[in-house]
Residue, then its C-alpha position, 0 to 999 in steps of 0.5 A: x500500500x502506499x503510504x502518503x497522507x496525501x493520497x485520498x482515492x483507493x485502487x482495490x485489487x482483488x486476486x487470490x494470486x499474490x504475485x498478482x497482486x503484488x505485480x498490480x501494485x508495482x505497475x500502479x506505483x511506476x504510473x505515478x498516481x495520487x491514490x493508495x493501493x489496497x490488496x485483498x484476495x477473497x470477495x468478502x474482503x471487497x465488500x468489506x473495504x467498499x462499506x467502510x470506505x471509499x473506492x475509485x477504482x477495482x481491479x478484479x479477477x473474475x474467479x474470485x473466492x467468495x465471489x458469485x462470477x458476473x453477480x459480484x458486479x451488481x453487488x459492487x454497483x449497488x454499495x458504491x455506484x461509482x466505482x470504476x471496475x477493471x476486470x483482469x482475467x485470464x479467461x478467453x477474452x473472446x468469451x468473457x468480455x462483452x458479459x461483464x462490460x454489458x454487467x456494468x464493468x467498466x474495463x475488461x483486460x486479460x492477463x496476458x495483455x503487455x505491462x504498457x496496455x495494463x498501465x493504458x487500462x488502469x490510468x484509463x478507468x482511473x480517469x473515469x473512462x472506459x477501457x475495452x482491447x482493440x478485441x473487445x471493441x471489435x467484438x462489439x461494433x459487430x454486436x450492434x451492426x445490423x450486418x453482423x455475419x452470423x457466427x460459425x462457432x456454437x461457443x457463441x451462443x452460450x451465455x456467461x454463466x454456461x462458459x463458466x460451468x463448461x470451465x469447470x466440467x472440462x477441468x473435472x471438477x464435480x457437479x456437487x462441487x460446482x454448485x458449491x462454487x457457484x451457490x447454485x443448487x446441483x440441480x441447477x448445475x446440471x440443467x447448466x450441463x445438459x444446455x451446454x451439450x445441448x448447444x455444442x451438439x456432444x453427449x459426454x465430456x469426451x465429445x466436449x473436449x473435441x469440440x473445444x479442440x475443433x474451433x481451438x477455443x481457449x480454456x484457461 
């Protein structure tokens, strides 16, 4: 954290790595902006810093203990409207982005990105504007074309919440677990299931994994 008693706004950074954490924080240091650097790594710990005091900016990690995916935006926005939300992930940008951006986040930034477009991010939303990859950007001017060629990948017509299910079936994690993870019920997480193979057109986890490696969809 930096120390000055000068410095009045806060840049929270969520990630359950440290070296993540860290690595964020030293980046902030070298842009040279007036504003203390909280680190916590569990959501519970966000929602603790935003209703004890004030956050301009959080940089958050999607896959985050504690937190409930795409809803942890609503519960961010509902305590403290204003602030600005950088989602940093190392989910496939192509899948993840236009979800949370549409949820109310402000910037969505992989971790694979170069340290000069993570500084580009940060002073970005820092400055109240919103921050989107050339990627992203284009993703979304086909999105609102009226011309939009029609997508040949079947990825594309899951919705947030199935990718994040299909993440965890492909790295074998368990129906119960991931209803755990998630606080949905099994039930639930199953009918998540039978969508997803449903859409991509595969009957066992085998055909799943096929698939991904047929249109060469990054899973991280």
């Amino acid at each position: 954290m930096n120390g000055s008693l000068y410095y009045t706004m806060n840049i929270l950074i969520a990630d359950d790595h440290a070296i993540v954490r860290y690595g964020l924080a030293k980046i902030i240091s070298g842009i040279d902006l007036a504003a203390n650097t909280i680190l916590v790594d569990s959501f519970n710990a966000v929602i603790q810093h935003l209703d004890t005091q004030q956050i301009k900016m959080l940089i958050l990690d999607i896959n985050l203990p504690g937190g409930n995916s795409i809803q942890m935006i609503d519960a961010i926005k509902f305590r403290q409207p204003d602030t600005h939300i950088l989602i940093f992930s190392a989910y496939d940008e192509r899948l993840y982005a236009l979800d949370y951006l549409q949820a109310g986040a402000d910037g969505y930034l992989s971790k694979s990105a170069t340290e000069e477009e993570t500084k580009l991010a940060i002073r970005t939303l820092f400055n109240g504007e919103k921050y989107m990859s050339a990627a992203t950007r284009q993703m979304l001017l086909q999105k609102l074309s009226k011309h939009q060629p029609k997508s040949n990948s079947p990825f594309d017509t899951l919705s947030a919440r199935e990718v994040e299910v299909m993440n965890m079936l492909i790295k074998g994690i368990a129906l119960n677990k991931i209803s755990e993870l998630l606080n949905l019920q099994v039930s639930t997480v199953s009918t998540y299931k039978t969508r997803i193979f449903h859409k991509l057109q595969v009957e066992s986890l085998i055909g799943l994994l096929d698939k991904i490696k047929l249109y060469e969809t990054v899973i991280q």
